[in-house]
PLY file of the C-alpha trace (Angstrom):
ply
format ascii 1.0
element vertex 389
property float x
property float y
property float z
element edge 388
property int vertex1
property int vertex2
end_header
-1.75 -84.29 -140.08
-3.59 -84.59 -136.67
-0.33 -84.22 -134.92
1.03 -81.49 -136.47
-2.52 -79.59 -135.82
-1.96 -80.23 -132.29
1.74 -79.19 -132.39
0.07 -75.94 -134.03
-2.36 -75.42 -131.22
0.27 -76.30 -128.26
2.88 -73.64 -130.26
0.35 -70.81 -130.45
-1.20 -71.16 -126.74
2.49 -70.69 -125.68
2.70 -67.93 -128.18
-0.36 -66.06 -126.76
1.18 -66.67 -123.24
4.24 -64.62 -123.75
2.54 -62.28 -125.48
0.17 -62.01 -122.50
3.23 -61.52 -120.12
5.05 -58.94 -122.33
2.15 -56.83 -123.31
1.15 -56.79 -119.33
4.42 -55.58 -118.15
4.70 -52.96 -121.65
1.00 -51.43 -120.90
1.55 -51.53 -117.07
4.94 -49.01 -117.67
2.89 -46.69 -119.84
-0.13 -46.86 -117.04
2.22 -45.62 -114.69
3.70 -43.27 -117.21
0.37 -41.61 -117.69
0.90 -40.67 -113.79
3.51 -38.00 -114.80
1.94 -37.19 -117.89
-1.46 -35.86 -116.16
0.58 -34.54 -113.18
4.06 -33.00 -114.87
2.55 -32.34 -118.23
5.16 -35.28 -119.94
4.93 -36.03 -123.55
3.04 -39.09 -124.66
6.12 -39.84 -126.85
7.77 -42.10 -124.51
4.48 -44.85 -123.88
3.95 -45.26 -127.59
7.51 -45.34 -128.65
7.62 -48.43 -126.18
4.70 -49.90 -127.97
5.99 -49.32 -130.97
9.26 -51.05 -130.08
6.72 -54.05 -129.07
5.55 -54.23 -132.26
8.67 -53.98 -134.15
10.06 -56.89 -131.78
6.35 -59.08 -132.80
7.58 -58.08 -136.79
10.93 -59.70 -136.23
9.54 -62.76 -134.71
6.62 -63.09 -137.35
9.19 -62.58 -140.15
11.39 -65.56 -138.66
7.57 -67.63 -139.06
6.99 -66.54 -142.46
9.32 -70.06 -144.14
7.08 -72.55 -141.76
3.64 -71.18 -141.84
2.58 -69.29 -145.18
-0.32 -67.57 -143.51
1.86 -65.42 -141.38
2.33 -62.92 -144.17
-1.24 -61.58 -143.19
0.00 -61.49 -139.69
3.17 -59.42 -140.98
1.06 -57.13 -142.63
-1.17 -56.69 -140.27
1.82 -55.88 -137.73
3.20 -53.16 -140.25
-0.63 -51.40 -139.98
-0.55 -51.50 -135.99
2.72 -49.54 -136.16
2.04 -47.23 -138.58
-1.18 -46.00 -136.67
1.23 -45.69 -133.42
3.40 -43.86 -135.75
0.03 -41.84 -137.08
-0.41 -41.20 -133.02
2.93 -40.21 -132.66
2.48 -37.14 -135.76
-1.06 -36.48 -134.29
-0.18 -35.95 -130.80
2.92 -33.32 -132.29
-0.59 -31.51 -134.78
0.91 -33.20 -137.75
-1.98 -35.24 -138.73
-5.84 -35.61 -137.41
-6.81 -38.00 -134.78
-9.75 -39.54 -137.68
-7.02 -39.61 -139.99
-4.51 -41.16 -137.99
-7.05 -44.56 -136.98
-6.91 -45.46 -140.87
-4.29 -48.15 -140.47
-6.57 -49.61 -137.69
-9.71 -49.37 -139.33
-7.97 -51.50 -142.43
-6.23 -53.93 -139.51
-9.67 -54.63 -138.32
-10.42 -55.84 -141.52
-7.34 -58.07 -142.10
-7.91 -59.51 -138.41
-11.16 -61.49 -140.19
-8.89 -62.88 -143.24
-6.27 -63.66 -140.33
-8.09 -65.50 -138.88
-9.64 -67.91 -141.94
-6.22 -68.55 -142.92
-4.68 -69.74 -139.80
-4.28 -73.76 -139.17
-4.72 -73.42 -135.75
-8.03 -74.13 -134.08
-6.95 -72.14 -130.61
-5.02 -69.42 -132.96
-8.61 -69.12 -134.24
-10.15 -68.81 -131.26
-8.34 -66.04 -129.75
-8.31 -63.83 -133.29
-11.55 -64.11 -133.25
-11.87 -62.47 -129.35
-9.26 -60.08 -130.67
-11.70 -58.74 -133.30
-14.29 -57.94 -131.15
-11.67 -56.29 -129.10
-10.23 -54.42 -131.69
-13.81 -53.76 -133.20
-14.82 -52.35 -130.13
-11.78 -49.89 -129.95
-12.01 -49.02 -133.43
-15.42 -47.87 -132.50
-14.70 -45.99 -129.45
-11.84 -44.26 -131.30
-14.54 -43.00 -134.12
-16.21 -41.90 -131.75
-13.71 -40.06 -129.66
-12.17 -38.73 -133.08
-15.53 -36.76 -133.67
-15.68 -35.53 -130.41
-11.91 -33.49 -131.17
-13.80 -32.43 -134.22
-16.59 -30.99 -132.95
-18.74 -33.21 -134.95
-20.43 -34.67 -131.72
-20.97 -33.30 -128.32
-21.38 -36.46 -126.25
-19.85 -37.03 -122.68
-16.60 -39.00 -123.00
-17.57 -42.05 -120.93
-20.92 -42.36 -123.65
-18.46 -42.52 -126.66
-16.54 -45.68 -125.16
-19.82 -47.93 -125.16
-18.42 -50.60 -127.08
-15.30 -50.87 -124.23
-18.17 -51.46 -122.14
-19.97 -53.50 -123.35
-17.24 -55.78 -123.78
-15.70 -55.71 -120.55
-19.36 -56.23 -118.85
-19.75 -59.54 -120.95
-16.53 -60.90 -120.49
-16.47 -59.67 -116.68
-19.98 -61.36 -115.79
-19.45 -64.39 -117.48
-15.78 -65.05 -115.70
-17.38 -63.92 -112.59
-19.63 -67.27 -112.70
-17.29 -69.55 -113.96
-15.28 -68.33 -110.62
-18.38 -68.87 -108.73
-19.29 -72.03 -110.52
-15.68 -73.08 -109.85
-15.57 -72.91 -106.24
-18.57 -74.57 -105.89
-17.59 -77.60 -107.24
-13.85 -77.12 -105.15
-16.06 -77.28 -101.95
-18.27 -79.75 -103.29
-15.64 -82.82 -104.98
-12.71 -81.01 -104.50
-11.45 -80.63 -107.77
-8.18 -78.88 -109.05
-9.06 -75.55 -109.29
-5.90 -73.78 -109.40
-5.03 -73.18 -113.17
-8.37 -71.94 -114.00
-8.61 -69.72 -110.96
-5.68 -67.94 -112.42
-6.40 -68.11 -116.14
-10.12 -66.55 -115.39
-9.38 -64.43 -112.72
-6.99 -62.57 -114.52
-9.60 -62.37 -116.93
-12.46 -60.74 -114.52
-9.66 -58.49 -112.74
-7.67 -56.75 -116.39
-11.95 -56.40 -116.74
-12.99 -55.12 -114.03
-9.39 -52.35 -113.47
-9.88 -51.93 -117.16
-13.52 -50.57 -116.63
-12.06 -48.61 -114.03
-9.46 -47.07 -115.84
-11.79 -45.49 -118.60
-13.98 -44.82 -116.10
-10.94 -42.11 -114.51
-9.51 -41.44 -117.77
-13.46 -40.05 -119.04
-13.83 -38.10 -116.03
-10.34 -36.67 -116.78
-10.75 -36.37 -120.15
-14.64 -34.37 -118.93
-13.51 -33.10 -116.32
-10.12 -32.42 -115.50
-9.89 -34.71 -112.54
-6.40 -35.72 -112.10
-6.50 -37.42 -108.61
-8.85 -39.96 -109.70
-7.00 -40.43 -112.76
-3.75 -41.06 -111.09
-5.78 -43.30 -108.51
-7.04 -45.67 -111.34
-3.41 -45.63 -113.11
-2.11 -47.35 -109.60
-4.91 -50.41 -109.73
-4.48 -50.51 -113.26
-1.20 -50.97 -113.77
-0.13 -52.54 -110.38
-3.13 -55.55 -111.37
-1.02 -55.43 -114.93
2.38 -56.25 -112.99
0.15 -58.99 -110.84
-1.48 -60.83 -113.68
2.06 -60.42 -115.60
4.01 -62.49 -112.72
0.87 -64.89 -112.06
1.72 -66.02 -115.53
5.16 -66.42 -115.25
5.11 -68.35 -112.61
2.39 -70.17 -113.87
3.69 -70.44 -117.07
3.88 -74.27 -118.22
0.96 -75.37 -115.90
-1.48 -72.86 -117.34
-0.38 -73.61 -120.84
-1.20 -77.56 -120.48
-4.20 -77.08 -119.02
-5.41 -74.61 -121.71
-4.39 -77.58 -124.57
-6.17 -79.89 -122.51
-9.53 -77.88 -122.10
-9.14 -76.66 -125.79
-8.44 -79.70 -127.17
-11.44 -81.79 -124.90
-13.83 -78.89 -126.30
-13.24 -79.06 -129.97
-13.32 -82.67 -129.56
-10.16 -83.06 -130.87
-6.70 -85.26 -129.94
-4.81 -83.81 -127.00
-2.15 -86.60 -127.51
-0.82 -88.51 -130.89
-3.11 -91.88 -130.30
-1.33 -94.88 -128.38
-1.14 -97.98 -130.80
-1.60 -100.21 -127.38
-4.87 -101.92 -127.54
-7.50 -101.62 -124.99
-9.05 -104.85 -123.36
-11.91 -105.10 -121.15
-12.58 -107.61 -118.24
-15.89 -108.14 -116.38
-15.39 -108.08 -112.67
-17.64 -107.81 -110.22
-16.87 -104.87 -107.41
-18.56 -103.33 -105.12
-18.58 -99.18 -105.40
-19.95 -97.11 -102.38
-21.33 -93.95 -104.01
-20.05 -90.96 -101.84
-21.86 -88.31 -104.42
-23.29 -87.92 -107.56
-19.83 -87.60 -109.52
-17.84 -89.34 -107.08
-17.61 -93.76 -106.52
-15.06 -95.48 -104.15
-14.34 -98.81 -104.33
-15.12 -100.69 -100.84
-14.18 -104.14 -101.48
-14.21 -107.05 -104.25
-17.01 -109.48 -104.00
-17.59 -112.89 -106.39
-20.98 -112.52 -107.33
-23.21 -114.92 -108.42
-24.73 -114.83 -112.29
-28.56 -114.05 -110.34
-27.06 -111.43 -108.47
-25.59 -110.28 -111.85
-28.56 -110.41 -113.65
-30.38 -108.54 -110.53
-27.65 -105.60 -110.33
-28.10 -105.37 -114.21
-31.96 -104.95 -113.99
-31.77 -102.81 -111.28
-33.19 -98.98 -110.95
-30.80 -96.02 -113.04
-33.18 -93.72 -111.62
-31.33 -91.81 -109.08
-28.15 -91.55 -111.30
-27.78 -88.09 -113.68
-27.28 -87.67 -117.63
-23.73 -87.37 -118.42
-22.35 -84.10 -118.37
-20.55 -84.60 -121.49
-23.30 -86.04 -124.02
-26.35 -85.07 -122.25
-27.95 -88.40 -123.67
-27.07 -91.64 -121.59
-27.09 -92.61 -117.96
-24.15 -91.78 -116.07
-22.98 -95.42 -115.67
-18.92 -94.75 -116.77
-16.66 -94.38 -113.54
-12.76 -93.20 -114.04
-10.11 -94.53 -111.83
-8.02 -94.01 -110.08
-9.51 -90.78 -109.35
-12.99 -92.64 -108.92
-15.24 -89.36 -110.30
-18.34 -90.19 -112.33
-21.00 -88.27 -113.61
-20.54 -89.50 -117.39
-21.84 -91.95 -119.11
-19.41 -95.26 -119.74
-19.18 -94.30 -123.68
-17.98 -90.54 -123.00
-15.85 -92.49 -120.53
-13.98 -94.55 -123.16
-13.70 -92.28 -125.15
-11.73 -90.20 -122.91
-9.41 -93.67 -121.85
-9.22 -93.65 -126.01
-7.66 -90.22 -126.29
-5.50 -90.39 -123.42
-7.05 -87.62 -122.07
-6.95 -86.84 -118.57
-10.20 -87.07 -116.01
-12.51 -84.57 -116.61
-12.80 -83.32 -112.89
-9.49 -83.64 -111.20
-7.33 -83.89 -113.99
-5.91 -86.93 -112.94
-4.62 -89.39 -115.61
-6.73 -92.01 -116.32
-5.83 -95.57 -115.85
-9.21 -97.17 -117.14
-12.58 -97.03 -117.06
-15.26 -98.81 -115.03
-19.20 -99.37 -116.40
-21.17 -99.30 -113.36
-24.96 -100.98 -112.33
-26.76 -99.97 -109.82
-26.63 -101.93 -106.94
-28.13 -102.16 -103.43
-26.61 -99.90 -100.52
-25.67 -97.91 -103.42
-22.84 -100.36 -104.38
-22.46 -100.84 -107.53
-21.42 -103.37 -110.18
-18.60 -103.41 -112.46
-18.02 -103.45 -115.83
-13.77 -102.75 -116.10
-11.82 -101.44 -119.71
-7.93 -100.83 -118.79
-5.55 -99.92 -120.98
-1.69 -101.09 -121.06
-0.51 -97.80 -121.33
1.89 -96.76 -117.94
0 1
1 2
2 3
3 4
4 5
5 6
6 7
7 8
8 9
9 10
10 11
11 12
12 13
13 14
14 15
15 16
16 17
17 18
18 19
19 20
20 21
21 22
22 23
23 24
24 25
25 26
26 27
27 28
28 29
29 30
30 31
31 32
32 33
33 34
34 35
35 36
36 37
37 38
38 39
39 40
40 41
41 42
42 43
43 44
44 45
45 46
46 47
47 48
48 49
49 50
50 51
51 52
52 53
53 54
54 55
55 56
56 57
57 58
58 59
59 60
60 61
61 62
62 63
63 64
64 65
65 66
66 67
67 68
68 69
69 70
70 71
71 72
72 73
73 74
74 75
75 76
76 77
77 78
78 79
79 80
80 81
81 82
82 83
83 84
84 85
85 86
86 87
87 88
88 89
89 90
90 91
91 92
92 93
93 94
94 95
95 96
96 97
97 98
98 99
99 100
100 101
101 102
102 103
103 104
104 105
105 106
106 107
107 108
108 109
109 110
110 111
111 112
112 113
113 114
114 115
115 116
116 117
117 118
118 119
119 120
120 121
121 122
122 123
123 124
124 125
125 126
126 127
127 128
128 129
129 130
130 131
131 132
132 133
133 134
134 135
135 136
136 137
137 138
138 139
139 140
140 141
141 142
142 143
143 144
144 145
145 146
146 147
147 148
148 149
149 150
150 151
151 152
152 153
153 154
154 155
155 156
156 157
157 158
158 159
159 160
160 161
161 162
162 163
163 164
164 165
165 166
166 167
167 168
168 169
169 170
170 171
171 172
172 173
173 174
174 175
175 176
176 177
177 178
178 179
179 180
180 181
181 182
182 183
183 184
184 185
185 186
186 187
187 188
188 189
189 190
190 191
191 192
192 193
193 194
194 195
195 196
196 197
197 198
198 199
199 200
200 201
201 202
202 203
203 204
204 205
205 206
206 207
207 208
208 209
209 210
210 211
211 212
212 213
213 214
214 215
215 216
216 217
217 218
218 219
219 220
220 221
221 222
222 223
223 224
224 225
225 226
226 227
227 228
228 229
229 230
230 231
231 232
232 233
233 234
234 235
235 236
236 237
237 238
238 239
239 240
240 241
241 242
242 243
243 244
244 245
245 246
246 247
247 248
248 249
249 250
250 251
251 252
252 253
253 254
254 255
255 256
256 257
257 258
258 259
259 260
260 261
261 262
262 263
263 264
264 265
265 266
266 267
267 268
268 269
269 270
270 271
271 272
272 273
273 274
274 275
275 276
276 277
277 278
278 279
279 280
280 281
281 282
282 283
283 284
284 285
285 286
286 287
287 288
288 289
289 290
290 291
291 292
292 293
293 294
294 295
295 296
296 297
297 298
298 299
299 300
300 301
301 302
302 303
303 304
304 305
305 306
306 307
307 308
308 309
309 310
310 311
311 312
312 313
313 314
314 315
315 316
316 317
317 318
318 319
319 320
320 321
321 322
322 323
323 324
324 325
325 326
326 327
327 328
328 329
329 330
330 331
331 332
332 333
333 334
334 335
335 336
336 337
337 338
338 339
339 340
340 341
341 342
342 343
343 344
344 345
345 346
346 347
347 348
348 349
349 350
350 351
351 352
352 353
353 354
354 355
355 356
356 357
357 358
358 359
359 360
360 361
361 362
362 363
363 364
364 365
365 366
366 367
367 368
368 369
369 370
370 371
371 372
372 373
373 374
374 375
375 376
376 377
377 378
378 379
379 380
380 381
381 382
382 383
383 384
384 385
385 386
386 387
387 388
């Protein structure tokens, strides 16, 4: 049962991916397409009858899930309400049907979105319906809001009936913006790998930071008539679109294992089916230099005596950190090869347990270390290896 939730997880994150890559390069055509729409006066036709072929394409590839997972009937139906309000868009935008009336299929899909998401056996599937509500919350909002505005109902400045949009984007933009920052720091600090999420959460901060720029042009268009800015905003838009589109495809399999890992370390879950090796500990005595607070090297093996034993084990913990997992012991656990610290030597285990991979670098783990302090900050020994290669 474990395994096949972690199958789940691994199958959606790839899911989301592509759908990631093909909605990027499908939005970023009908960004640019808005260019000779607001400059040639072209029908709006053509962008949503690509969308709409998007969506019928997700229908045929939910319907093929419907024999393996039974909640993806809620997923199909949902998928039938997204196209009929593009179809709603399509009769409003020819005066068959009002703008209010034409959102109703979206107003009942951000409903369903909430049962979606209750029903779906995967803990990451979960995760991102539930950022997808907000999302589609926050539009269904903004196009009240705008809806009223056609009818005269409210006289409010376009870039005031958007709030929710940005209110979103400014959370999601700030808080990427330090995990960037936060991110770098420890690159130039312990030099970790920082590469996957660089991408994942730079993508992140720039689709928020173009996208707030891109309702910022299309209110002062929409207020004001002014094209040049408009067109200038549909260039950074969609040319970021096309950027974030190929990032991920070349990124593709990288970025996808690294979001199983993180996912999967953060629920507290598996990210492997458990080895059936056993795990065997051996007390050696080493000596550890401590280069920083999260990072030991081994300098050289030493045969202790029991008294100098007994004096690293009563020795000072003072100047060593909680760990950053738990929050609750000493950091006394030290993974190797990689040699990073800063958790304690049960988190540590438990890590080595899961065959999960070293929280800093990434590195696989080949076992685990319980360290003592020790004069000239080396440090005394405690090993647990496992068998596995």
């Amino acid at each position: 049962m474990e395994s096949e939730q972690i199958d789940t997880n691994l199958i959606w994150i790839k899911h989301s991916m592509r759908n990631v890559f093909n909605s990027g390069i499908i939005y970023s055509i009908c960004t640019f397409y808005l260019i000779l729409w607001c400059l040639f006066d072209y029908t709006l036709a053509g962008p949503l009858g690509l969308i709409l072929f998007q969506n019928l394409i997700g229908i045929y590839k939910t319907g093929k899930l419907l024999k393996i997972y039974r909640f993806q009937y809620l997923i199909f139906a949902n998928s039938i309400l997204e196209i009929l309000f593009i179809i709603f868009l399509i009769f409003c935008y020819f005066n068959y049907v009002k703008l209010i009336f034409a959102g109703i299929p979206l107003y009942i899909s951000s409903l369903m979105l909430a049962l979606i998401s209750y029903k779906n056996p995967s803990n990451y599937a979960v995760f991102v319906h539930i950022f997808k509500i907000m999302f589609q919350w926050c539009c269904t909002v903004s196009f009240i809001c705008l809806s009223l505005r056609l009818e005269d109902v409210i006289n409010w400045p376009c870039i005031f009936l958007i709030w929710p949009l940005w209110l979103l984007t400014a959370i999601v933009s700030v808080a990427s913006f330090l995990y960037i920052v936060i991110l770098i720091i420890l690159w130039l600090r312990d030099r970790i790998h920082i590469l996957c999420p660089l991408c994942l959460f730079g993508n992140i901060f720039g689709i928020c930071l173009t996208f707030s720029i891109f309702l910022t042009g299309f209110s002062n268009y929409y207020d004001e008539k002014d094209v040049r800015f408009l067109v200038k905003v549909c260039i950074i838009f969609g040319s970021f679109l096309v950027l974030m589109s190929l990032s991920i495809l070349f990124m593709f399999i990288r970025l996808s294992e690294w979001i199983f890992n993180i996912f999967m370390f953060i629920t507290g879950s598996n990210n492997q089916v458990q080895s059936q090796k056993n795990l065997h500990s051996t007390h050696i005595s080493l000596f550890i230099s401590k280069i920083s607070s999260t990072f030991y090297k081994i300098a050289k093996q030493k045969q202790t005596k029991p008294e100098e034993e007994d004096q690293a084990k009563n020795s000072s913990l003072n100047s060593i950190k909680d760990c950053i997992i738990c929050y609750g012991n000493d950091c006394d656990g030290m993974i190797t090869p990689c040699g990073h610290s800063g958790i304690c030597y049960e988190c540590a285990v438990k890590l080595l347990k899961e065959e999960k991979d070293c929280h800093i670098c990434r590195m696989k783990i080949k076992s685990v270390l319980k360290i003592s302090k020790h004069e000239n900050k080396a440090i005394l020994a405690t090993e647990f290896a496992t068998d596995r290669d």
